[in-house]
C-alpha positions, 0 to 999 in steps of 0.5 A: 759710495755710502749704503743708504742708510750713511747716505740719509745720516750725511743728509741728516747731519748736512741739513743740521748744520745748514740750520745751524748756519744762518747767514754764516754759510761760507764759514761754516762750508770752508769748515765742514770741508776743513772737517771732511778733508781731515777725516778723509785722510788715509792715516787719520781715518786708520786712527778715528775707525779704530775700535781699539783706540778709547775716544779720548785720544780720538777727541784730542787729535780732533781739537788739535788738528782742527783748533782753529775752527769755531766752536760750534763746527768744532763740536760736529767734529767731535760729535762725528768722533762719539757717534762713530761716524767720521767717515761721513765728514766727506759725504757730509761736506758734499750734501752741504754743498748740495745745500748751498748750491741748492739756496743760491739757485745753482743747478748741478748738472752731470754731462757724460760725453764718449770723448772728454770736451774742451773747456770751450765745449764745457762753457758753451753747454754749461751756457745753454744749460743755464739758459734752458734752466734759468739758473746758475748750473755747476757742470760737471763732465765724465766720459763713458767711451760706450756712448757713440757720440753726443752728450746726456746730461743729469739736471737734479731729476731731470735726463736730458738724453741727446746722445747718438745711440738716444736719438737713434732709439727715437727714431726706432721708437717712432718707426715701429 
């Protein structure tokens, strides 16, 4: 994971390029994924992080690896390249993403179980998570074996803590 500061330049680059976009979202996601998963790659990363390779280089393995991106999507490539900052293409592509999802009313949500959950489980959450919501929600699901048992969910801002070790804290709460 990025240090704060990466973090606020992916954000800052991300919300360049949604302004950027205008009614081209789509074009410009399937780009700065294309851009991220160039960049991202183990050998390519060696290359574009080496201070001892000139840009030049650099640049040219960019406009031929990526040739068939717009011109303008291209550019942030580039750009990326001169400020030496290549490997935020990943981070940049999921703030975009963030961005996307965010204008088109998708909540992301989080949902960590002690045991993974069946894909039946993940429609039936993800389906009362919309319906508490009102909107669209993109569930993601990681497993943490230290819960004892029900789910906590992460919407934006918002924990939603209705595992077994949060209703038992509750319930201390409310005895004492």
């Amino acid at each position: 994971m990025a240090d704060t500061g990466e973090s606020l330049a992916a954000k800052r680059y991300a919300q360049a390029a949604f302004e950027l976009a205008g009614n081209d979202l789509a074009g410009w996601q399937r780009a700065i994924e294309e851009i991220a998963e160039f960049m991202g790659d183990e050998e390519v990363r060696k290359v574009l992080e080496n201070s001892r390779i000139p840009q030049e280089p650099k640049m040219r393995l960019v406009a031929a690896a990526l040739a068939n991106l717009p011109a303008l999507q291209l550019n942030l490539a580039r750009l990326l390249v001169r400020k030496s900052r290549t490997g935020l293409a990943p981070e940049i592509a999921e703030q975009f993403r963030g961005l996307v999802a965010g204008q088109q009313g998708i909540q992301k949500a989080v949902a960590t179980t002690a045991v993974p959950l069946t894909s039946a489980e993940q429609e039936a959450l993800s389906q009362r998570l919309e319906a508490s919501t009102g909107h669209p929600v993109e569930l993601q699901t990681e497993v943490d074996p230290d819960l004892l048992g029900g789910v906590v969910v992460q919407i934006g801002d918002r924990l939603i803590d209705a595992s077994v070790r949060g209703r038992l804290d509750a319930l201390r709460k409310t005895l004492v």
